[in-house]
Residue frames as qw, qx, qy, qz and C-alpha x, y, z in Angstrom:
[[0.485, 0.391, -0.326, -0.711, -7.86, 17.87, 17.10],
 [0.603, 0.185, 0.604, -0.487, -10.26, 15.11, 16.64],
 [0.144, 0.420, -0.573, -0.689, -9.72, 13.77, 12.87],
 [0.805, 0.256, 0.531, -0.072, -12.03, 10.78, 11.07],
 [0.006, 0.499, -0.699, -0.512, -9.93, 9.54, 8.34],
 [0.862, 0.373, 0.168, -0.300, -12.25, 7.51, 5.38],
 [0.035, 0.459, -0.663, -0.590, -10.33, 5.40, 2.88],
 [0.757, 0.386, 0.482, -0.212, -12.48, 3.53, -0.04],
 [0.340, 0.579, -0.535, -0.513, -9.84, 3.95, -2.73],
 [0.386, 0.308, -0.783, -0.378, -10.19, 0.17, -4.01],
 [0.736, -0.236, -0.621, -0.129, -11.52, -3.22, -2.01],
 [0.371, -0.454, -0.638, 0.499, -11.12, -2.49, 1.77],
 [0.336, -0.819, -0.112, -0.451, -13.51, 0.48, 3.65],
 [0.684, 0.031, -0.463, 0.562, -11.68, 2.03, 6.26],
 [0.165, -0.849, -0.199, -0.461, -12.50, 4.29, 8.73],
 [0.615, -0.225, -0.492, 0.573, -10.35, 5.44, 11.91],
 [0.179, -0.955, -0.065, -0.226, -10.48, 8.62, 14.44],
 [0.676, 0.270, -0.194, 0.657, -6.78, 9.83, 14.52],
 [0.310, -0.923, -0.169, 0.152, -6.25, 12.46, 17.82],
 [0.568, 0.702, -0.167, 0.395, -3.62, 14.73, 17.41],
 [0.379, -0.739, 0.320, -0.456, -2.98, 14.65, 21.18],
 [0.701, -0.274, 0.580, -0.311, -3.46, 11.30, 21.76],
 [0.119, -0.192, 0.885, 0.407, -2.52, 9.04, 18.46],
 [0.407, -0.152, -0.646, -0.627, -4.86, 6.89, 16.93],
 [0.473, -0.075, 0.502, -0.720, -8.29, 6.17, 19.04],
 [0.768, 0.234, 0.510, -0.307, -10.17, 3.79, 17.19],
 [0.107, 0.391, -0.771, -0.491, -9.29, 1.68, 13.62],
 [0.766, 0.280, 0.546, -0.192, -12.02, -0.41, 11.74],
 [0.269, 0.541, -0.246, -0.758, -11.85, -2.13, 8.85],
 [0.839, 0.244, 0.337, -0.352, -13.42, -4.07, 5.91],
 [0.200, -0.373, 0.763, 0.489, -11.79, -6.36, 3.61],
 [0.829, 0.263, 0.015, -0.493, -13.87, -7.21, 0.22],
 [0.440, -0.373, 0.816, 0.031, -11.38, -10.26, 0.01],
 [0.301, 0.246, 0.920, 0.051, -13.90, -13.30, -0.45],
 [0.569, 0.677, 0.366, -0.290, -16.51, -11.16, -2.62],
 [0.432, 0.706, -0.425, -0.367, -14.12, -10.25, -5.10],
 [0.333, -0.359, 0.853, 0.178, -12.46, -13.78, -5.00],
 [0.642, 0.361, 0.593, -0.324, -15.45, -15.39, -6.57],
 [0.570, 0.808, 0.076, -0.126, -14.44, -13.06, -9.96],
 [0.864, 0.359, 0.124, 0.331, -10.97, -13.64, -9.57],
 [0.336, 0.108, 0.118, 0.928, -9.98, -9.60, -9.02],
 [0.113, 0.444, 0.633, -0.625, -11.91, -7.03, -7.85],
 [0.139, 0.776, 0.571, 0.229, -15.57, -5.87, -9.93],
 [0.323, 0.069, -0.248, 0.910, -15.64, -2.16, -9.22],
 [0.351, -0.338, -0.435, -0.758, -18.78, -1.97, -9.30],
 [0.672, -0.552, -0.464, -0.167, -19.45, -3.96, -6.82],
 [0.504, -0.058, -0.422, 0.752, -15.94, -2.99, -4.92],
 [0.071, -0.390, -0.205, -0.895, -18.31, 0.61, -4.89],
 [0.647, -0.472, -0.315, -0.510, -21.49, -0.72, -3.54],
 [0.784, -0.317, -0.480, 0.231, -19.95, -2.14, -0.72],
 [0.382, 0.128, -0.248, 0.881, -18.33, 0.34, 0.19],
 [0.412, -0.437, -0.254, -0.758, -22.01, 2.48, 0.53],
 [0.722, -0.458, -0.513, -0.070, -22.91, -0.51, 2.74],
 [0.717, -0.198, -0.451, 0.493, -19.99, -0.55, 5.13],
 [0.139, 0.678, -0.026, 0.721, -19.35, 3.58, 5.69],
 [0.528, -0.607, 0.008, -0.593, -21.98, 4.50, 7.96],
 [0.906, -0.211, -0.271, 0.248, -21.42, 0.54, 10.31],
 [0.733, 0.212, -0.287, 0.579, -17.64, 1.45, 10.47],
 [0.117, 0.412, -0.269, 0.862, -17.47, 5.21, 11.34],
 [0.745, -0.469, -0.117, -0.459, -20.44, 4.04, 14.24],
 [0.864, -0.390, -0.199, 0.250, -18.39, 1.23, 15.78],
 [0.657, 0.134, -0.285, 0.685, -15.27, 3.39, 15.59],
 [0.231, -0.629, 0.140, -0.729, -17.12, 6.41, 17.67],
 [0.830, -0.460, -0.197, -0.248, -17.88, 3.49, 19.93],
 [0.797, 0.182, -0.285, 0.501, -14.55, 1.94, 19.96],
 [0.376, 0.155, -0.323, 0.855, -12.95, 5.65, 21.20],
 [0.132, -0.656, -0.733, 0.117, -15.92, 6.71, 23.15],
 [0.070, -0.149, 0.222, 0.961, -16.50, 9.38, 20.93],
 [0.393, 0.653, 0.579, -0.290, -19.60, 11.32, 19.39],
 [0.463, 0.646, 0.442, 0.417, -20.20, 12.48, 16.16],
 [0.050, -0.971, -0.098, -0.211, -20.12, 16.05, 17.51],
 [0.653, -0.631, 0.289, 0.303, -16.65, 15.45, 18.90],
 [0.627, 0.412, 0.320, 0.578, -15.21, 15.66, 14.97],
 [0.026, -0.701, 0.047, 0.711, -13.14, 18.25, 14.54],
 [0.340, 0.613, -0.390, -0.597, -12.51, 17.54, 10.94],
 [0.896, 0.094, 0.424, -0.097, -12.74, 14.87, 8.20],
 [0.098, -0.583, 0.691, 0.416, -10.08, 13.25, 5.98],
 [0.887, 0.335, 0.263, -0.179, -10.98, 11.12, 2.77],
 [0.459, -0.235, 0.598, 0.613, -8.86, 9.51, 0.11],
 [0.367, 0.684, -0.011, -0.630, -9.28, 11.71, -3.07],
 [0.742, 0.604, -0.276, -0.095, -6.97, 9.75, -5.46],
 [0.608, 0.288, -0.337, -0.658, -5.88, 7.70, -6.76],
 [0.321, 0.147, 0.916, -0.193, -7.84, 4.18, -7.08],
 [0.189, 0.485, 0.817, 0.250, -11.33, 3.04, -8.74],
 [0.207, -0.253, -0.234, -0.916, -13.47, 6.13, -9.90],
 [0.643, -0.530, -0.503, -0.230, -16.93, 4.40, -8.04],
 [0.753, -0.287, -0.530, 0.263, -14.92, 3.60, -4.87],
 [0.238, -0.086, -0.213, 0.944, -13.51, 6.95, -4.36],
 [0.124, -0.347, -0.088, -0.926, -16.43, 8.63, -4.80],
 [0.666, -0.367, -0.647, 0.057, -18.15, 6.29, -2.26],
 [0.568, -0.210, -0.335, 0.722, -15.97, 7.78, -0.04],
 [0.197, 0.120, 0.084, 0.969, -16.01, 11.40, -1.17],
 [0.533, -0.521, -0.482, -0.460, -19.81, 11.53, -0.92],
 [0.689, -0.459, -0.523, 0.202, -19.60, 10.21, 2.71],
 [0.568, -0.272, -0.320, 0.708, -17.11, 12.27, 3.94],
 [0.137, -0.351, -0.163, -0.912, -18.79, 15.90, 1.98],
 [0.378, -0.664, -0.432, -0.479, -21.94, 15.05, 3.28],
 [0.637, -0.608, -0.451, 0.146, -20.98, 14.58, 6.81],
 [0.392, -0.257, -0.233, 0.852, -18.93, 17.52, 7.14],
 [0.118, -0.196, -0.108, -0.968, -21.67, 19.41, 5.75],
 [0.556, -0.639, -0.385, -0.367, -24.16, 18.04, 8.55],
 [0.437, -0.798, -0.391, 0.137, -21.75, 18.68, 11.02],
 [0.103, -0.975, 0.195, 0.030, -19.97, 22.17, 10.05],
 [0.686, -0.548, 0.393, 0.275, -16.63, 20.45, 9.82],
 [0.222, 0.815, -0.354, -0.401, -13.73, 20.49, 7.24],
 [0.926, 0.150, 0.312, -0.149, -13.21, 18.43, 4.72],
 [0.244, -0.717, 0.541, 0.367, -9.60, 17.40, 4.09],
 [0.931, 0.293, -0.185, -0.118, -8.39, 15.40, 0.73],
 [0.576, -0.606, 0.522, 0.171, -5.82, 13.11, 0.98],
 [0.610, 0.544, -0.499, -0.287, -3.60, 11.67, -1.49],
 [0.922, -0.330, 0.114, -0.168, -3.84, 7.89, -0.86],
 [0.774, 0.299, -0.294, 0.474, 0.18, 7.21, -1.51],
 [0.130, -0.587, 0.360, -0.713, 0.92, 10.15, 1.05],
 [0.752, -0.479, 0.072, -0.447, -1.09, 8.15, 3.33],
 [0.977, -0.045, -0.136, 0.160, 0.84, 5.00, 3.00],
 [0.463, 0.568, -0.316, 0.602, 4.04, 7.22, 3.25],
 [0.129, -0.649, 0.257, -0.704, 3.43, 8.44, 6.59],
 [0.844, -0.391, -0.176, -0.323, 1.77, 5.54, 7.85],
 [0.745, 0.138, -0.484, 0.439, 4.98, 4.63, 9.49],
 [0.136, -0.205, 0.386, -0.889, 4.94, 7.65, 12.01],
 [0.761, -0.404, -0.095, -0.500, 1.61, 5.98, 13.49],
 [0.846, -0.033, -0.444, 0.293, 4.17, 3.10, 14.91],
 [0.694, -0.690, -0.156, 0.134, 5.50, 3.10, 18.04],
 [0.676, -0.322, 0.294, 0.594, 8.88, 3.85, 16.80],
 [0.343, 0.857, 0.351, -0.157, 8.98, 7.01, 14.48],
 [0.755, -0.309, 0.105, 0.569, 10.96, 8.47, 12.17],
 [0.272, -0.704, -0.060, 0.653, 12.78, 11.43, 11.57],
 [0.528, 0.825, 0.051, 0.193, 12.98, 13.58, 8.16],
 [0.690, 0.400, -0.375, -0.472, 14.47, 13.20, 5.98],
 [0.617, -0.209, 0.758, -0.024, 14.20, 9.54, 5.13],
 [0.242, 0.160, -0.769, -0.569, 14.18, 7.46, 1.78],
 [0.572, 0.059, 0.648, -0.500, 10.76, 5.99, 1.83],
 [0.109, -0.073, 0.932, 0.338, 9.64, 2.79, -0.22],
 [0.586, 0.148, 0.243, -0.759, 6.46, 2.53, -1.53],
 [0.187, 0.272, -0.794, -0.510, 5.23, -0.70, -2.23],
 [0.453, 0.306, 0.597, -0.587, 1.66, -1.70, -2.74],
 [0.647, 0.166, 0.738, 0.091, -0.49, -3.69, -5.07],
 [0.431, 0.829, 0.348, 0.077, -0.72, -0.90, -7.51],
 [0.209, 0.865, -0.406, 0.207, 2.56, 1.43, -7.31],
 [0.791, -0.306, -0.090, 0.522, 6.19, 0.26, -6.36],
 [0.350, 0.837, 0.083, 0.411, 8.16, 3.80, -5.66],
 [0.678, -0.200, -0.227, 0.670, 11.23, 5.59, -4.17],
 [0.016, 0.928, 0.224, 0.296, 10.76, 8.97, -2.43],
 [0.515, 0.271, -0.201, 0.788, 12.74, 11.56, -1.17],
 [0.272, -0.833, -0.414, -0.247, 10.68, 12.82, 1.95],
 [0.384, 0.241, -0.388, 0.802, 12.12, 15.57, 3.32],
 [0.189, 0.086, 0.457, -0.865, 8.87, 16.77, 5.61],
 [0.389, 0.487, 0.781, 0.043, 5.63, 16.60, 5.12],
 [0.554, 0.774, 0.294, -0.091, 4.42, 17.42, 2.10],
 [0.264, 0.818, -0.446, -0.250, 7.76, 17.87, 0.47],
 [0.864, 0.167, 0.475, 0.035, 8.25, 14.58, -1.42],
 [0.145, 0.654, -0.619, -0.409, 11.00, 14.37, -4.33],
 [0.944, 0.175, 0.277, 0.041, 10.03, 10.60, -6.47],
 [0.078, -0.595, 0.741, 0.301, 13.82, 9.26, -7.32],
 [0.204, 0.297, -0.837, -0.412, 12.54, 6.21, -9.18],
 [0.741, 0.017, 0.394, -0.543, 9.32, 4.04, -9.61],
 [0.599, 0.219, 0.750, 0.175, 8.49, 0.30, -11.25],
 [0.241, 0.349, -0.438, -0.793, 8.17, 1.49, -15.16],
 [0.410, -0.138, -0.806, -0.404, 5.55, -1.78, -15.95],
 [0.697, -0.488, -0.474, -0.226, 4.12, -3.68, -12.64],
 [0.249, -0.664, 0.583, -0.397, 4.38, -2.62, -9.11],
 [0.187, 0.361, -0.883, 0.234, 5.66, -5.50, -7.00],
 [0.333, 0.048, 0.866, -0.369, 2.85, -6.50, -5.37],
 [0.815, 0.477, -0.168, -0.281, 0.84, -6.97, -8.95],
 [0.469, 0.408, -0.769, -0.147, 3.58, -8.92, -9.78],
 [0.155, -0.252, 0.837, -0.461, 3.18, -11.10, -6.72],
 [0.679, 0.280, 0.391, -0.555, -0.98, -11.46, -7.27],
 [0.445, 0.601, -0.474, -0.465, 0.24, -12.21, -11.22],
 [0.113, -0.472, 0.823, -0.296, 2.55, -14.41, -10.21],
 [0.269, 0.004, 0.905, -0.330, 0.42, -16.44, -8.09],
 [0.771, 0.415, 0.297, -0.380, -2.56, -16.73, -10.55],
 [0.414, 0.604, -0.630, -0.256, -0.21, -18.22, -12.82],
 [0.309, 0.326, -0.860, 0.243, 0.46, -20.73, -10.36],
 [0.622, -0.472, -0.447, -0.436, -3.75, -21.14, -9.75],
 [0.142, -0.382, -0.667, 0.624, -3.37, -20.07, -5.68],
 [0.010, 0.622, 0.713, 0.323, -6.24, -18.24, -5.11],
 [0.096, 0.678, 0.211, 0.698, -7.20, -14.89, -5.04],
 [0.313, 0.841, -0.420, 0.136, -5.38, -12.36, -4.20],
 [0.966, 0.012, -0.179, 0.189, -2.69, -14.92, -4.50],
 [0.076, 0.888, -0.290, 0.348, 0.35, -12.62, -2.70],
 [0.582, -0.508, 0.556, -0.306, 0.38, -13.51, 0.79],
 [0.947, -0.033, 0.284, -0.143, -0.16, -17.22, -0.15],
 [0.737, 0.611, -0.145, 0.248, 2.75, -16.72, -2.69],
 [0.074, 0.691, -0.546, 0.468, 5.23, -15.48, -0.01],
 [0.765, -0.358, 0.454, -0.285, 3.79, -18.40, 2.62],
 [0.760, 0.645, 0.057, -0.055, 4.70, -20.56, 0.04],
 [0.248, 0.820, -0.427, 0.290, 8.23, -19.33, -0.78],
 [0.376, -0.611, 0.619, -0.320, 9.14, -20.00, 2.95],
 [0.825, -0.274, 0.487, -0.088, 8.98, -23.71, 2.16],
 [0.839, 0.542, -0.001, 0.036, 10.61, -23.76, -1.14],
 [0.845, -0.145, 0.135, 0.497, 14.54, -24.34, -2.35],
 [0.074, 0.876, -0.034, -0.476, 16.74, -21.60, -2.84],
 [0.058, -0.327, 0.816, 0.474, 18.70, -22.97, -5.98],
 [0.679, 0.453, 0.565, -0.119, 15.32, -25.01, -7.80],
 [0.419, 0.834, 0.302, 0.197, 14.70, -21.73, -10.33],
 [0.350, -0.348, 0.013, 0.870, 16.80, -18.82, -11.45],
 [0.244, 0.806, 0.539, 0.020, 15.06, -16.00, -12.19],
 [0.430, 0.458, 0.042, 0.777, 16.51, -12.70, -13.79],
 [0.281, -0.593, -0.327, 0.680, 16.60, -9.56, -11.49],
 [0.512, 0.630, 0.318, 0.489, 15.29, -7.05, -14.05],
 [0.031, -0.873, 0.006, -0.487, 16.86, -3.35, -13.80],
 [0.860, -0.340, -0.192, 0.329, 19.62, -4.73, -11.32],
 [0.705, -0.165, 0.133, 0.677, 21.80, -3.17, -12.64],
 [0.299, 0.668, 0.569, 0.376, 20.76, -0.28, -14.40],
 [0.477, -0.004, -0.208, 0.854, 22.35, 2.51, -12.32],
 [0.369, -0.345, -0.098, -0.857, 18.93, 4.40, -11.86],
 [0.315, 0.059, 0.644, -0.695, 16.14, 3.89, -9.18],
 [0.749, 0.042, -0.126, -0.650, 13.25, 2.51, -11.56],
 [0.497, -0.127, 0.769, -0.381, 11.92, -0.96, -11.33],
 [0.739, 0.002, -0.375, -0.560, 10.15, -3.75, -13.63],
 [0.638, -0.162, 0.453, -0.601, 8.39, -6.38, -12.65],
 [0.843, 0.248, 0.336, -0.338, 6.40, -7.87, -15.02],
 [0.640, 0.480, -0.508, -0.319, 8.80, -9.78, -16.76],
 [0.259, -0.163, 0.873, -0.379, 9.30, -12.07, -13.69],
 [0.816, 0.249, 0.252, -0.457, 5.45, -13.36, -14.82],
 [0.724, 0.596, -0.332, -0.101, 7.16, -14.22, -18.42],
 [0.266, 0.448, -0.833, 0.186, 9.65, -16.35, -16.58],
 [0.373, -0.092, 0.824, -0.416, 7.62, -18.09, -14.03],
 [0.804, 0.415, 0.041, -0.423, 4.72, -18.52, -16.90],
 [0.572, 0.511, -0.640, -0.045, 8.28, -20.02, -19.19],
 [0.095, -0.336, 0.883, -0.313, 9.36, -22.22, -15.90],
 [0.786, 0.138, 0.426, -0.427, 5.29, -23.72, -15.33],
 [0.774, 0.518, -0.234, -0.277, 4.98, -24.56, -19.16],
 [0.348, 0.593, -0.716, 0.119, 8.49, -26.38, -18.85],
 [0.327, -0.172, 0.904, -0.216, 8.00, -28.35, -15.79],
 [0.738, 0.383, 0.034, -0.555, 4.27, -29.30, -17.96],
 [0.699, 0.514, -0.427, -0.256, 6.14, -30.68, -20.65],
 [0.263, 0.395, -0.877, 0.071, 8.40, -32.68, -18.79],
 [0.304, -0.058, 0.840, -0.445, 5.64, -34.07, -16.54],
 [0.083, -0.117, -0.791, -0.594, 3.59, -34.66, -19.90],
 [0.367, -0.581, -0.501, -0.525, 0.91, -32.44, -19.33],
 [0.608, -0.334, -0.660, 0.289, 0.62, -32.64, -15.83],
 [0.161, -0.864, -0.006, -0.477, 0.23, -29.88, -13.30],
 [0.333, 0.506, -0.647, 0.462, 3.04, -28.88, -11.36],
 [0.665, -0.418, -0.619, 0.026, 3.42, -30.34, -7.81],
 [0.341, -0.901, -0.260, -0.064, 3.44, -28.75, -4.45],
 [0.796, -0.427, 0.081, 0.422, 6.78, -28.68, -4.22],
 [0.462, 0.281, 0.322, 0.777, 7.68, -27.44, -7.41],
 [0.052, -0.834, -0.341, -0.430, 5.19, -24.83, -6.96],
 [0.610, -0.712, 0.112, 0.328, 6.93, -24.10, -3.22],
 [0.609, -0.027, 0.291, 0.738, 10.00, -23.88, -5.39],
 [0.393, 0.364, 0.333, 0.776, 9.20, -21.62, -7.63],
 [0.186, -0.884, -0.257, -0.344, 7.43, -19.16, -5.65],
 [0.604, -0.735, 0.085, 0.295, 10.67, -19.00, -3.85],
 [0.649, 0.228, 0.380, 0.619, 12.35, -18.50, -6.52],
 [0.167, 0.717, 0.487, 0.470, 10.21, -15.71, -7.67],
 [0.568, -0.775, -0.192, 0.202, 10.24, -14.01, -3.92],
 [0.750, -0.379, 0.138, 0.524, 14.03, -14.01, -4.14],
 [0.321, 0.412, 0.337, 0.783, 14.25, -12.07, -7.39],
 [0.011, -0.877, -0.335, -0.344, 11.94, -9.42, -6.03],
 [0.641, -0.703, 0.008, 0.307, 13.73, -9.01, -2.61],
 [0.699, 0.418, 0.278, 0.509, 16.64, -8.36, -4.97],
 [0.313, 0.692, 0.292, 0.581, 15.69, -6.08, -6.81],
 [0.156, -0.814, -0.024, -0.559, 14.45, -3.48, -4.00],
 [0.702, -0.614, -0.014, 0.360, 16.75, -4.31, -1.37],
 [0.636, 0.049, 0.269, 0.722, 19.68, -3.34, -4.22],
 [0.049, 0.741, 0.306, 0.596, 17.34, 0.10, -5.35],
 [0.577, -0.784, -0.224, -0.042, 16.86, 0.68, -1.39],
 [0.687, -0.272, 0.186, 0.647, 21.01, 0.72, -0.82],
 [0.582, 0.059, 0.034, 0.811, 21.11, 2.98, -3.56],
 [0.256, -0.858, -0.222, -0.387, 18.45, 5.63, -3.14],
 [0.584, -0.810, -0.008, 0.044, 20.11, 5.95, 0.21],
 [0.579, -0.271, 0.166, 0.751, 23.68, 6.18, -1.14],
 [0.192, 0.639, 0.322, 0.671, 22.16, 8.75, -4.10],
 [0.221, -0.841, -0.194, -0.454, 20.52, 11.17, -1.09],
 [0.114, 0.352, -0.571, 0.733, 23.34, 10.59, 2.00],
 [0.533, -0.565, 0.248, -0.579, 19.99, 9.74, 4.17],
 [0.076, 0.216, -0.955, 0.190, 20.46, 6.94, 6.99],
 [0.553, 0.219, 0.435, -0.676, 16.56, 6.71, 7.31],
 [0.142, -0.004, -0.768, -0.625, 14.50, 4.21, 5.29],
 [0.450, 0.074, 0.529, -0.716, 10.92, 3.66, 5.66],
 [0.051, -0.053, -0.932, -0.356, 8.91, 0.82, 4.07],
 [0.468, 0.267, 0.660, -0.523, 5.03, 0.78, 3.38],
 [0.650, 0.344, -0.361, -0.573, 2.42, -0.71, 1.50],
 [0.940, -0.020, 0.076, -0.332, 0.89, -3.89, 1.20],
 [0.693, 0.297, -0.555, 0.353, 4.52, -5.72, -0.09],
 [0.042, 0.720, -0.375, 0.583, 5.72, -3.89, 3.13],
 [0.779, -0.396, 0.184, -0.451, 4.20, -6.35, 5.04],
 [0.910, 0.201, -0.348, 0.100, 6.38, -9.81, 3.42],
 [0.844, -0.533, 0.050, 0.027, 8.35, -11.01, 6.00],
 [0.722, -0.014, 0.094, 0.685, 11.86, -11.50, 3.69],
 [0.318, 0.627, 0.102, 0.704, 11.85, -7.97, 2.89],
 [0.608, -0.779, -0.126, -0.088, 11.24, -7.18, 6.01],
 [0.775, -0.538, 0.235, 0.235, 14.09, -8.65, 7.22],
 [0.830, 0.126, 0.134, 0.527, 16.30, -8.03, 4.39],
 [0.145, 0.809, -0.090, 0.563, 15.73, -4.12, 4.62],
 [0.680, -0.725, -0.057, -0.095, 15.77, -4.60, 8.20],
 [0.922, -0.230, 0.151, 0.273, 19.29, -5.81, 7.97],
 [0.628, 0.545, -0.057, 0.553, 21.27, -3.22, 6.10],
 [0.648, -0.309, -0.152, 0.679, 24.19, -1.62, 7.93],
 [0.213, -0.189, -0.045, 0.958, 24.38, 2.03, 8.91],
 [0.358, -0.306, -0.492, -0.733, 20.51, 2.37, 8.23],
 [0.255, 0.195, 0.770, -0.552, 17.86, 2.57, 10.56],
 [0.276, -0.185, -0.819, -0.468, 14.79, 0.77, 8.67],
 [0.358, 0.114, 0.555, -0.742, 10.91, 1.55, 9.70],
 [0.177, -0.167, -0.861, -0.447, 8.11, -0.07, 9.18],
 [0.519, -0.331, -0.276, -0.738, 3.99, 0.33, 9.39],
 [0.448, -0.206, 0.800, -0.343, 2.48, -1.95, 11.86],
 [0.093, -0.012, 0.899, 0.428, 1.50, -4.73, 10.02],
 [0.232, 0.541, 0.765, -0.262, -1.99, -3.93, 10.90],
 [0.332, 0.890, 0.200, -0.240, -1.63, -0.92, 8.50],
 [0.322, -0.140, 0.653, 0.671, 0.52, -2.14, 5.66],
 [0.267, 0.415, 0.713, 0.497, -2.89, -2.55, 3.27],
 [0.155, -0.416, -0.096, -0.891, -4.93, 0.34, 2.68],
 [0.453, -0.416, -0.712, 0.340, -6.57, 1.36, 5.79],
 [0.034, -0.894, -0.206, -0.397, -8.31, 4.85, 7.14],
 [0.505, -0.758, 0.012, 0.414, -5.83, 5.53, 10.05],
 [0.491, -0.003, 0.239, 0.838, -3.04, 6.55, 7.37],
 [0.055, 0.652, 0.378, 0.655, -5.73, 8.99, 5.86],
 [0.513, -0.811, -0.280, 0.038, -6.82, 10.46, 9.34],
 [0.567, -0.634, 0.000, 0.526, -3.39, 10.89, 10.18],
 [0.406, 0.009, 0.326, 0.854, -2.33, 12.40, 7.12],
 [0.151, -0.666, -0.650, -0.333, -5.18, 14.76, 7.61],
 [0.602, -0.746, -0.240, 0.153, -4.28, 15.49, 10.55],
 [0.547, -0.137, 0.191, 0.804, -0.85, 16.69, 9.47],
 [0.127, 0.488, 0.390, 0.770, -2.55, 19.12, 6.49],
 [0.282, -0.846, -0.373, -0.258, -5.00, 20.56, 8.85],
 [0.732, -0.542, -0.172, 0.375, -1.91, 21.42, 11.36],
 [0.367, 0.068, 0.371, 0.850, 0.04, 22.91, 8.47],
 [0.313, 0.499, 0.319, -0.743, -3.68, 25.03, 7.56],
 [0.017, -0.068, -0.687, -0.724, -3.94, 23.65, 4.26],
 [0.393, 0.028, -0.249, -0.885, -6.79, 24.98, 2.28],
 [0.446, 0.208, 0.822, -0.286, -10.14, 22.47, 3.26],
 [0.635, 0.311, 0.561, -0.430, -12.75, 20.87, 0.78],
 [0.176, 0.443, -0.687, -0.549, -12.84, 19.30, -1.95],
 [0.798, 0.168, 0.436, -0.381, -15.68, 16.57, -3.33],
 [0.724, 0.499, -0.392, -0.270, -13.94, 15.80, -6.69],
 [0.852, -0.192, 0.433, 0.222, -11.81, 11.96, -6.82],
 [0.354, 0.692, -0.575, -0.256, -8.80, 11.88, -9.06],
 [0.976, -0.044, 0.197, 0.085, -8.69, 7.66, -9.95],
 [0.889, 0.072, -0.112, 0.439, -5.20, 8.62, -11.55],
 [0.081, -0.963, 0.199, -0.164, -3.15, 11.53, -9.93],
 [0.823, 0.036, -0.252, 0.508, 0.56, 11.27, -9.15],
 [0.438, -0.735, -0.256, 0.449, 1.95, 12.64, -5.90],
 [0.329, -0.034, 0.116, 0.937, 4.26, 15.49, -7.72],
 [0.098, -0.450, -0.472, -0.752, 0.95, 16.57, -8.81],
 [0.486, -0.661, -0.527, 0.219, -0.39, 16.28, -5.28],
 [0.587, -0.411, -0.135, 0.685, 2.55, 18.09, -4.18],
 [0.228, 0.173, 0.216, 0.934, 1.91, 21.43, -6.26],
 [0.383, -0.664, -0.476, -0.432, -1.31, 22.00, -5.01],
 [0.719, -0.570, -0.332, 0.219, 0.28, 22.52, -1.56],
 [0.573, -0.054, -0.070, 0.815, 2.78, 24.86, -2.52]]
């Protein structure tokens, strides 16, 4: 079975062709990066129109890529929700029309499902049930995945997901857009004692998460080093400092949430995705807990990307779930996903 998986839920076009025999056959994709940098954050409007541009290009080089033909689709997978209202329907459009020029089913996906699974596309897979992290520039969340499509959310961020904070963060501290990555490169040269930052919801004896008061400290630490350098703008160091500082608090948090989610449910499985999923200390600090085996995306498909959608496609269409669907849901949460399936 022969899947094309579309994702256009925010600033990258993705398209891949996901065999169910053979794994994944072909992966393109587009990053609107440097157009949205210009504004700071992405336009949606324009995050839309690009998306129109890039479709047709992508889902052409990736028939090339797996020397494949259009007529060799068995079915198509899009991301339905949830992301930008324009950008999904970019998608949705694309993926209706072409399964109604060639006869083929059109699967939705829910684009957090995607990022869940996207670990079983690695070379190393893993087994249900596992505790699986979600953490990406819009949601930070702990699931309870016990197959597919039977998801159980044990706690999520209640303000900003972790990698907002991270983008926050680093436009505070004027790196440029999207200021994450460059905030975690960054880190790696800073002191681990400069800053203390608080660890919000350490302790709190539940699975949720904030964030965004880490901004309201690193915004209170800038302003402070200001004053003493009378006016001045911090230096590279300090800035190295404190974005290790900042790093360290996050790792924290969801290395300490990750320990217990997996002492709350008894599994020995963890699974990490999403754009955070990709940061090198978390890596290594989930990577590192005892009596846990710890998976992870390939890094090429931590950010949003159309092989997760293909393959979670592929999974629904295996199961027989019900095909087509042209509406976009920009804000849908997976429990709600997950009743439509029962």
């Amino acid at each position: 079975m022969l899947v094309l998986g579309i994702e256009s839920s925010c600033d990258e076009t993705g398209v891949a062709l996901y065999d169910s025999e053979h794994g994944l056959l072909a992966h393109q994709l587009h990053t609107q990066m440097a157009m949205h940098a210009e504004y700071g954050g992405v336009v949606p409007e324009l995050a839309s129109r690009d998306h129109i541009r890039r479709l047709v290009p992508l889902t052409r080089a990736c028939l090339q890529e797996a020397d494949k033909d259009y007529a060799d689709i068995d079915a198509i997978a899009f991301t339905q929700g949830p992301g930008l209202g324009g950008a999904l329907l970019a998608g949705a459009a694309y993926a209706n029309a072409l399964g109604f020029a060639l006869n083929k089913p059109v699967i939705p996906v829910h684009h957090l499902e995607g990022h869940l699974l996207s670990p079983l596309l690695g070379d190393s897979r893993p087994e249900f049930p596992f505790v699986a992290l979600l953490v990406s520039g819009g949601h930070s969340q702990f699931m309870a995945v016990r197959g597919i499509g039977d998801y159980t959310l044990l706690g999520e961020s209640v303000d900003d997901a972790a990698g907002e904070a991270f983008d926050k963060t680093a436009k505070l501290l004027g790196l440029p857009y999207p200021g994450g990555a460059k905030l975690a490169e960054l880190a790696g040269h800073g002191r681990a004692d400069a800053f203390a930052f608080p660890r919000p919801m350490l302790h709190s004896g539940d699975l949720n998460m904030s964030f965004s008061g880490l901004k309201t400290a690193v915004l209170t630490a800038v302003n402070k080093v200001k004053v003493e350098n009378d006016g001045a703008d911090i230096d590279e160091a300090t800035r190295c400092d404190i974005c290790r500082a900042f790093e360290d608090a996050v790792v924290d948090v969801l290395a300490a949430k990750a320990e217990l989610a997996l002492h709350q449910t008894g599994f020995q499985r963890l699974v990490v995705a999403g754009g955070v999923g990709a940061n090198r200390k978390l890596r290594a600090r989930l990577g590192a807990l005892k009596g846990v085996d710890t998976y992870f995306p390939p890094l090429s498909l931590c950010t949003d990307n159309g092989a997760m959608i293909a393959f979670a496609g592929a999974m629904h269409l295996a199961q027989a779930q019900q095909a087509g669907a042209f509406d976009v849901k920009p804000r849908w949460p997976l429990a709600e996903r997950m009743q439509t399936m029962v």
